[in-house]
C-alpha positions as CSV (number, residue, x, y, z in Angstrom):
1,X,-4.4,-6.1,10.7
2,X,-1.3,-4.2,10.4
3,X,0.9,-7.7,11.9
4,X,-0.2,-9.2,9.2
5,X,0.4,-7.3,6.3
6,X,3.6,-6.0,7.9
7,X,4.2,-9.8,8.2
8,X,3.0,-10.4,4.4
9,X,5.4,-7.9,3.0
10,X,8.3,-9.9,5.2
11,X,8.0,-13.0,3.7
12,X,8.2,-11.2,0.1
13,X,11.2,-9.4,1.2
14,X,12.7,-13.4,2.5
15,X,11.2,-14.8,-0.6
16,X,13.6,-12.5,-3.0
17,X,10.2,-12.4,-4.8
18,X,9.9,-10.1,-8.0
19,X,8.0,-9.6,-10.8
20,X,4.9,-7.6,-11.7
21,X,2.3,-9.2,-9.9
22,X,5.1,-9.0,-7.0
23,X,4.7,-5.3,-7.6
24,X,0.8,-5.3,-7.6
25,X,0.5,-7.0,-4.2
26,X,3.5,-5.0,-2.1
27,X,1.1,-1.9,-3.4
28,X,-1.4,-3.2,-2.2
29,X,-0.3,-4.0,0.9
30,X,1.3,-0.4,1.7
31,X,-2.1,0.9,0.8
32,X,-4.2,-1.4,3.8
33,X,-1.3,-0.4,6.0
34,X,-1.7,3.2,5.1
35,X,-5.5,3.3,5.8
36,X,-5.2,1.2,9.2
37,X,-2.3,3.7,10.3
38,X,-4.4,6.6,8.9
39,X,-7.6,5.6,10.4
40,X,-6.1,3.9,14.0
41,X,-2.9,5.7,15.0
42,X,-3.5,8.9,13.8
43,X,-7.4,8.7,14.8
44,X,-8.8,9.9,11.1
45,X,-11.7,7.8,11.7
46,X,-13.1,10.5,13.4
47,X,-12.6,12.7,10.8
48,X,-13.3,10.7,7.4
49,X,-12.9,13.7,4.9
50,X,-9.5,13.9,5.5
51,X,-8.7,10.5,5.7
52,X,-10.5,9.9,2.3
53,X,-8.5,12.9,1.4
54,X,-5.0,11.2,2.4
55,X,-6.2,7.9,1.1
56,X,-6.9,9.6,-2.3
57,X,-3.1,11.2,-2.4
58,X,-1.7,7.9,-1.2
59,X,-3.8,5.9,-4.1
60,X,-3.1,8.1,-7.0
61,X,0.5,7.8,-5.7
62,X,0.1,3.9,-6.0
63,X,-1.3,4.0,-9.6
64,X,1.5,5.9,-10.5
65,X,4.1,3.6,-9.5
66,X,2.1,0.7,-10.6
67,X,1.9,2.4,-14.3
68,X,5.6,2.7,-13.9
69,X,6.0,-0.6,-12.9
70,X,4.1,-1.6,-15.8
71,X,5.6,0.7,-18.2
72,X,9.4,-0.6,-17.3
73,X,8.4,-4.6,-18.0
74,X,10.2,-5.8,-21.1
């Protein structure tokens, strides 16, 4: 799982893609790739209070930079 989205954000970096919806998906992205490494390399799947607790940090983190995103569009 983490191949492929690693692969996903890849071919939007070759792409030169951009936009908001560009924005939305690279988002995202990091957050499946944050909850596989969070959850399978660093083994919080045996403890899922903290990893809901990371995942929480790393998703209001997400909305703010999406709202940013948002908020800079012409």
């Amino acid at each position: 799982m983490l191949i492929a989205a690693s692969a996903v954000t890849t071919g939007f970096a070759f792409a030169h893609a951009h936009g908001l919806w560009v924005a939305v998906a690279l988002l995202g992205l990091a957050m499946v790739k944050s909850r596989v490494i969070l959850a399978d390399y660093l083994q919080l799947n045996r403890v899922p209070a903290v990893r809901r607790g990371f995942m929480a940090v790393l998703i209001l983190w997400a909305g703010i930079a999406l709202a940013l995103a948002f908020a800079a569009q012409p």
